[in-house]
Steps between C-alpha positions, in 0.01 A plus 500: 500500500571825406734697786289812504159281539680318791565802673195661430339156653725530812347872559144416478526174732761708761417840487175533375402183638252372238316180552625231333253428252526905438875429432459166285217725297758773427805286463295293205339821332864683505691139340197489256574858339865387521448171286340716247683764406869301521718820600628640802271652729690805518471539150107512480304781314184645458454276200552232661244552749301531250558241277450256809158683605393425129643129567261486788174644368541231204518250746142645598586567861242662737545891583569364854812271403633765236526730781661272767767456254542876439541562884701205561727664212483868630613429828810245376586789270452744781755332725746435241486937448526524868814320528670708206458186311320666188437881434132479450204271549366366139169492650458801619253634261317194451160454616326255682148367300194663605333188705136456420280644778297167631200578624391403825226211517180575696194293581134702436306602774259209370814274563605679850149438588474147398792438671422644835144302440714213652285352808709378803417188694823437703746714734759471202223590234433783706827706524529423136234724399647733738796530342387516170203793618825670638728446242275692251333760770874628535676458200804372755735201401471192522826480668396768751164326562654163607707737746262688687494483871231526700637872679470619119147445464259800618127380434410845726657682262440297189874488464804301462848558528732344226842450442586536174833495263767707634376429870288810405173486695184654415134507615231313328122558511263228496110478434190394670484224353880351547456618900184296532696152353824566703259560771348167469796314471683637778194424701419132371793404303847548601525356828370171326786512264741518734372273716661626824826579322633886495613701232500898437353470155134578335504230295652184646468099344468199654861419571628834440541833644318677199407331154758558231532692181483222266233296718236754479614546095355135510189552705450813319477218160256280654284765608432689129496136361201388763345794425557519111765766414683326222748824473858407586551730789744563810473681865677773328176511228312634786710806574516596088168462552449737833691748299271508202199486640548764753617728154184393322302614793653866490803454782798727385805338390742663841247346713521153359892557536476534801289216578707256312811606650668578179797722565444678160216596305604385175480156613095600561461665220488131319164465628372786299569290197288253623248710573488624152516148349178453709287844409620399105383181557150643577469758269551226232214293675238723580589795204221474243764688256835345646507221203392522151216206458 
């Protein structure tokens, strides 16, 4: 291997202390451009760059992989100019590809309604549709919903206290409707799940101290099968889905920010596309003029 790639290897893992599979990822992208253009590294150019860009969109790579390659390149260029090893980066005017904007998926309020439909006959049943009346009356994560403790819920107040990414904590309001279920299950439920064991949390399982991420991902499955969402859908579904709704309904796009936790708004504003998607989605149904018969 090339001297300069093995000491650019030896910074990442010591100094900037990359994961491994980080490392591997870079190593392989950086021996890759190598073994195509078959000349020193320190004698790269702009056309070069550019010949191997073309070599990659050929190959039909995604946006997302063309890119990775591009940084992986920048930054191995960026070190070799840092260490006096080259005057200038070749890269340094190149772009990275414009990544398609992927819309977030959300369930209808037919579907959110259907889904919270679900009738309870057991303890476990119970704080199931608890969570999931929660998970969409906040808009929280499902991460952050697994975590609540029971200090961080306020049914006086209609409130509950999350920790969110960042260790940033906010305030969250909940409805009538959410208080009255998390009322219910405090009162009839909880204590029978944990069946004389302690634990802190809101939401605990049988054997656990609170139900996991990925275990109430597979509850959350059986539940919109039983009741007949066939929509492929996650926890996280519920929050896009918070998020849009509350915009359909007139809330202003800071105020949903805040709710969600986001620490910019940009990140929000990807609900206004959604909410245009659905408003275009009704004109075209219900328009008499919006198609040509």
């Amino acid at each position: 291997m090339n001297d300069n790639i093995s000491d650019y290897i030896d910074y990442l893992t010591l100094e900037r202390r990359y994961s491994v599979n980080t490392v591997i990822s870079y190593k392989e992208e950086i021996v890759n451009f190598n073994n195509f253009i078959k000349k020193d590294l320190l004698n790269v150019n702009y056309k070069d760059i550019n010949s191997y860009l073309k070599y990659l969109t050929n190959n039909k790579l995604s946006e997302k992989t063309i890119s990775h390659y591009i940084t992986c390149l920048k930054e191995f260029y960026r070190f070799l100019e840092l260490n006096d090893l080259m005057d200038e980066n070749p890269l340094e005017y190149i772009s990275l590809p414009k990544m398609p904007k992927n819309l977030p998926q959300v369930l209808t309020k037919e579907e959110v309604n259907l889904l919270l439909s679900f009738k309870p006959n057991n303890d476990l049943e119970f704080r199931n549709k608890a969570m999931i009346e929660l998970l969409y009356d906040s808009g929280i994560r499902v991460s952050e919903l697994v975590n609540i403790k029971m200090y961080d819920l306020d049914l006086v107040n209609s409130t509950i206290k999350i920790m969110g990414k960042g260790s940033k904590e906010r305030i969250v309001p909940i409805g009538e409707y959410a208080c009255g279920i998390l009322n219910i299950y405090l009162n009839n439920y909880r204590n029978v799940i944990l069946d004389k064991r302690n634990s802190d949390y809101l939401f605990p399982s049988k054997k656990s101290p609170h139900i996991t991420r990925n275990g109430f991902f597979m509850i959350l499955k059986d539940i919109a099968k039983e009741v007949g969402i066939k929509k492929n859908f996650s926890p996280h579904t519920l929050r896009h889905s918070f998020a849009t709704h509350m915009l359909d309904n007139g809330a202003d796009l800071r105020s949903i920010q805040e709710l969600l936790g986001h620490s910019s708004i940009s990140t929000t504003q990807i609900y206004t596309h959604v909410s245009n998607k659905h408003l275009r989605d009704v004109y075209d149904k219900f328009h008499p003029h919006a198609r040509k018969e």
